[in-house]
C-alpha positions as CSV (number, residue, x, y, z in Angstrom):
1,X,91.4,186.2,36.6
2,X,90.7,185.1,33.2
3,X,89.0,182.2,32.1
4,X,89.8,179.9,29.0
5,X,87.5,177.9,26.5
6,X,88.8,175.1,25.3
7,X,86.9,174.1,22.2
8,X,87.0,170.3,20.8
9,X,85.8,171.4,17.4
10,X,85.6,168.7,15.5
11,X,83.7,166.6,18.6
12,X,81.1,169.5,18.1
13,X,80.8,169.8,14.3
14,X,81.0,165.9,14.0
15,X,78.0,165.4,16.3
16,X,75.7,168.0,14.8
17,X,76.3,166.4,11.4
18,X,75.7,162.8,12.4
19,X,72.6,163.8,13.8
20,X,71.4,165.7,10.8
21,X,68.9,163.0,8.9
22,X,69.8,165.3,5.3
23,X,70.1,162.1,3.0
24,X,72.2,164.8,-0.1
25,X,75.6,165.1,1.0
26,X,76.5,168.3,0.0
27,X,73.4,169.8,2.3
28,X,74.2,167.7,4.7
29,X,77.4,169.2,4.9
30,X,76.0,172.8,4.8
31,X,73.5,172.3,6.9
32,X,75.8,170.4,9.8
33,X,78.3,173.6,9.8
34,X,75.7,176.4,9.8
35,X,74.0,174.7,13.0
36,X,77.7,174.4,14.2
37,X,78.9,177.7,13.6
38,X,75.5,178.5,16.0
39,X,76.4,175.7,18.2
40,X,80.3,177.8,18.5
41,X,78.2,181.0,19.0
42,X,76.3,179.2,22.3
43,X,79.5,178.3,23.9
44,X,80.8,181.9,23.6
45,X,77.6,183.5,24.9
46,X,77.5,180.8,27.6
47,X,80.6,180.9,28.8
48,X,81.8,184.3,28.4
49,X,85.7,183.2,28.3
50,X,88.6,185.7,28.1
51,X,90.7,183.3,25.7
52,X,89.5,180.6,23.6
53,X,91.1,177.8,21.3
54,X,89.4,176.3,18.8
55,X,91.3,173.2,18.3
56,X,90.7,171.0,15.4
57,X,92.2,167.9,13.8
58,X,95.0,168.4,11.5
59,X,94.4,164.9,9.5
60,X,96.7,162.7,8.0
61,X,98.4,160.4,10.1
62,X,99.9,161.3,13.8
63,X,102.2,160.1,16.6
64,X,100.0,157.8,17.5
65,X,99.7,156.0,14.1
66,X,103.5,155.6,14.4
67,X,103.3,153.9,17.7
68,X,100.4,151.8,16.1
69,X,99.7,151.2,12.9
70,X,96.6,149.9,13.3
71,X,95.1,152.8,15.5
72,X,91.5,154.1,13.9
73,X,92.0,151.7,11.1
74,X,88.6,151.5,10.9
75,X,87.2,154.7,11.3
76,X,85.3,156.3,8.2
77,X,87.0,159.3,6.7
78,X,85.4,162.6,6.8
79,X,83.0,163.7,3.9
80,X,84.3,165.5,1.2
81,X,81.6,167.6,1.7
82,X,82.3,168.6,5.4
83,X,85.7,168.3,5.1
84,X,85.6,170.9,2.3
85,X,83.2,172.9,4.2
86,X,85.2,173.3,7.4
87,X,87.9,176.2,5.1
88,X,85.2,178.4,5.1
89,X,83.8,177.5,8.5
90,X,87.3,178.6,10.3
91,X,87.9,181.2,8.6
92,X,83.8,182.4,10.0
93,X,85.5,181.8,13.3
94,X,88.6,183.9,12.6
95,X,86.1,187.0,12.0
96,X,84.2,186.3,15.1
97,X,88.2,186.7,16.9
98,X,88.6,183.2,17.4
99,X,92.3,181.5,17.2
100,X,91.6,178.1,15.3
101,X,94.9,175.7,15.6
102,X,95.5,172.3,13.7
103,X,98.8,171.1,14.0
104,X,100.1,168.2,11.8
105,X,100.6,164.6,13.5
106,X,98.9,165.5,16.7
107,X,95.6,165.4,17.3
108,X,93.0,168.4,18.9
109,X,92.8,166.2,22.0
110,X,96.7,167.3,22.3
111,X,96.6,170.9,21.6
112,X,93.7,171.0,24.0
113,X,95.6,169.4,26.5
114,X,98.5,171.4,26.0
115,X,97.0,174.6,26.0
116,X,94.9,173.8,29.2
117,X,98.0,172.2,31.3
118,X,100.1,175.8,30.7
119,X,96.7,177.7,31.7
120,X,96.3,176.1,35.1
121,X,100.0,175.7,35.7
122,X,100.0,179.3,35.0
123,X,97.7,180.3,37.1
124,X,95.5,182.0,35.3
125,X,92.5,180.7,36.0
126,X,89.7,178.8,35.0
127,X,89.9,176.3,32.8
128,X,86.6,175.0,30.3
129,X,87.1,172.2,27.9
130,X,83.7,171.7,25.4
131,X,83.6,168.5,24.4
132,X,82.3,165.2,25.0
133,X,85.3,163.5,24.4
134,X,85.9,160.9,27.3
135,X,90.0,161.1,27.1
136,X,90.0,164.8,27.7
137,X,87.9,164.0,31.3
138,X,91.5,163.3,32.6
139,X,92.1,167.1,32.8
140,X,90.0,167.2,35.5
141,X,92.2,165.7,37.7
142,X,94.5,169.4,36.6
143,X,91.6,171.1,37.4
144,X,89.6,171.8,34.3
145,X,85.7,171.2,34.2
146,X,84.3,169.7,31.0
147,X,80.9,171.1,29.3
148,X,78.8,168.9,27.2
149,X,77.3,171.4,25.0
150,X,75.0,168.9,23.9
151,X,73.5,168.2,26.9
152,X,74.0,171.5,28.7
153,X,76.1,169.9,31.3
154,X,79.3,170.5,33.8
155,X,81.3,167.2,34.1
156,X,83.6,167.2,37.1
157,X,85.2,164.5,39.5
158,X,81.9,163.6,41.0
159,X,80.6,162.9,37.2
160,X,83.8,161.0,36.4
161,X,83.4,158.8,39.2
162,X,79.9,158.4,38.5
163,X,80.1,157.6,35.1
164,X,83.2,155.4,35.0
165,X,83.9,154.1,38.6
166,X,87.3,155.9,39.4
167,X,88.4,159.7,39.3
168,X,89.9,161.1,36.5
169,X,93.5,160.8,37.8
170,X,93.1,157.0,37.1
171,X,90.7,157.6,33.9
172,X,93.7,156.9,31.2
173,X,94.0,153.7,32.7
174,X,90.9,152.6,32.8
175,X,90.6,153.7,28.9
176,X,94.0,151.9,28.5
177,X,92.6,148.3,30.1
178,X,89.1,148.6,28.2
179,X,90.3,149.8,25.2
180,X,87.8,151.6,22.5
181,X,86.9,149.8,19.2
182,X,85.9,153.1,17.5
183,X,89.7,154.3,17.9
184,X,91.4,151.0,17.1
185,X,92.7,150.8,21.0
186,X,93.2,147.0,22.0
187,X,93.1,147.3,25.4
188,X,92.9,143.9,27.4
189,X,90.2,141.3,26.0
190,X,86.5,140.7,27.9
191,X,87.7,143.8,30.1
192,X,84.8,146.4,30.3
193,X,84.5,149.6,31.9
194,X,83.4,147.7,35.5
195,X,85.9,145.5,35.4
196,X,88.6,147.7,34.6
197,X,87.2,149.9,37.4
198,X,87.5,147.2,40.0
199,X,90.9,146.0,39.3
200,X,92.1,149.9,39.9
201,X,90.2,150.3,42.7
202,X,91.8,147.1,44.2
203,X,95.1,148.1,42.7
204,X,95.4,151.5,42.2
205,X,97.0,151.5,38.7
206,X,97.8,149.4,35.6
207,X,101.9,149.0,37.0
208,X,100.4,147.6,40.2
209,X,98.1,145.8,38.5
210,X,100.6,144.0,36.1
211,X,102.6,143.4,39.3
212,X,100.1,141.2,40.9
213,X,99.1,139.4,37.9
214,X,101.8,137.2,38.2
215,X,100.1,135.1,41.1
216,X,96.4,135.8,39.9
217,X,95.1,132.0,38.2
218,X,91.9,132.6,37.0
219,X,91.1,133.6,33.6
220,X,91.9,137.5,34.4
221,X,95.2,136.7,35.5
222,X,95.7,134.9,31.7
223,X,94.4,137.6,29.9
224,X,96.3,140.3,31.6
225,X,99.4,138.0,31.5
226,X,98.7,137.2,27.3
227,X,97.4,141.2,26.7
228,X,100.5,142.8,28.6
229,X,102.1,144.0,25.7
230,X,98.8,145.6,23.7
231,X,97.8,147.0,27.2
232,X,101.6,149.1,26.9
233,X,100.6,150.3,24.0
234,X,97.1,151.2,24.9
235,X,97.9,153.2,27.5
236,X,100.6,155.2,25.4
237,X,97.9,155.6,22.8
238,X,95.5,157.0,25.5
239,X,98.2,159.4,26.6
240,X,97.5,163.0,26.1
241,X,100.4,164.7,24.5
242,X,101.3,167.8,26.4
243,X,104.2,169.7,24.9
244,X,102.7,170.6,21.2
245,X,103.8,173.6,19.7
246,X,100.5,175.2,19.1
247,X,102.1,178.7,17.4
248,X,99.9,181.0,19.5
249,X,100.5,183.2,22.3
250,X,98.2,184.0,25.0
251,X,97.4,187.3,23.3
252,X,96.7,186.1,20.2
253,X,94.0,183.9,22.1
254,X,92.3,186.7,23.9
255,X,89.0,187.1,22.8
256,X,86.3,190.1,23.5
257,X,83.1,188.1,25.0
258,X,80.8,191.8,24.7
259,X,81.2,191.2,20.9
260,X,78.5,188.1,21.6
261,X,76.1,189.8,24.2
């Protein structure tokens, strides 16, 4: 059986920068991607995959600024610097034998999610996503296992439902009622990660839980009633899109693991 790596790899490189205290930009930058590219180098000797992706943002805007124009309006753009940086830090990845995709007006979250759906639905076998993004937990429900690289850890069900109060097949709901500032989400307002958790552990899901807030009169029933049409949106924007055309074929994803003994 073979085993895939999934590889978030802008969730990696973005981390190791922001924790780089290099005041000059352009080091910073330099710096960042040469403790990435051994960072990328980790994960391979780690993991020991058959097949890897190494998905990374396209930029620009996506699908998801369509539904909403406001979604990451706040978020900082990407330094020159790094953003420079990152044409010779795939193509470093292309030597190693690594397939890097960036597909315009999706984002890596969907390749990933793409890629790893057809894996398991496939068959052929396991499935590892590396990153520490909390939307791409929900592939555990398919059967995937997330690895925080950063922390040297495996995040399954159990962790899911530690961490968050419900198992990752009711994750994109949760993210849906709570929202996420960073991303621009608005989610459902004063409703935080416990709350959200209760209502779907009571309900079971955000159309139940819209059903019965007809008759709820406290303050929670007003907010869900006022916030019904931003929590629509939320959980669209949430949503992992799973039928990208990533432009790769399972060969041309196979990767020789001995070459990183």
């Amino acid at each position: 059986m073979g085993k895939l790596l999934a590889i978030d790899g802008l969730n990696i490189v973005r981390r190791v920068y922001e924790a780089n205290a290099e005041t000059d930009p352009v080091l910073k930058a330099e710096t960042a991607l040469r403790h990435s590219l051994s960072s990328f180098r980790k994960l391979l000797v780690t993991h020991r995959p058959t097949h890897v992706l190494a998905a990374f943002d396209h930029g620009g805007p996506t699908w998801r600024h369509a539904l909403y124009p406001r979604y990451r309006e706040h978020r900082e753009e990407m330094p020159a610097a790094l953003r420079d940086g990152l044409i010779d830090f795939h193509a470093r990845l292309a030597e190693w034998g690594m397939q890097v995709v960036s597909v315009p007006q999706v984002e890596a979250d969907d390749a990933i999610a793409t890629c790893v759906l057809r894996w398991l639905d496939e068959g052929r076998g396991e499935a590892i996503v590396a990153s520490t993004d909390k939307d791409l937990h929900v592939l555990i429900a398919n059967g995937a296992l997330l690895w925080d690289h950063f922390r040297n850890e495996w995040h399954d069900a159990a962790w899911v439902e530690e961490k968050f109060g419900v198992p990752p097949a009711m994750l994109a709901d949760l993210l849906a009622l709570t929202g996420d500032a960073a991303d621009g989400i608005p989610g459902v307002e004063k409703v935080g990660v416990k709350t959200a958790a209760r209502l779907l552990q009571n309900y079971g899901s955000i159309e139940r839980i819209m059903a019965g807030a007809g008759i709820l009169k406290d303050a929670m029933g007003e907010r869900l009633r006022r916030d019904a049409g931003q929590l629509a949106v939320s959980r669209q924007l949430v949503a992992l899109k799973t039928d990208v055309h990533l432009g790769v074929t399972w060969n041309r994803l196979a990767f020789d693991a001995d070459r990183f003994s």
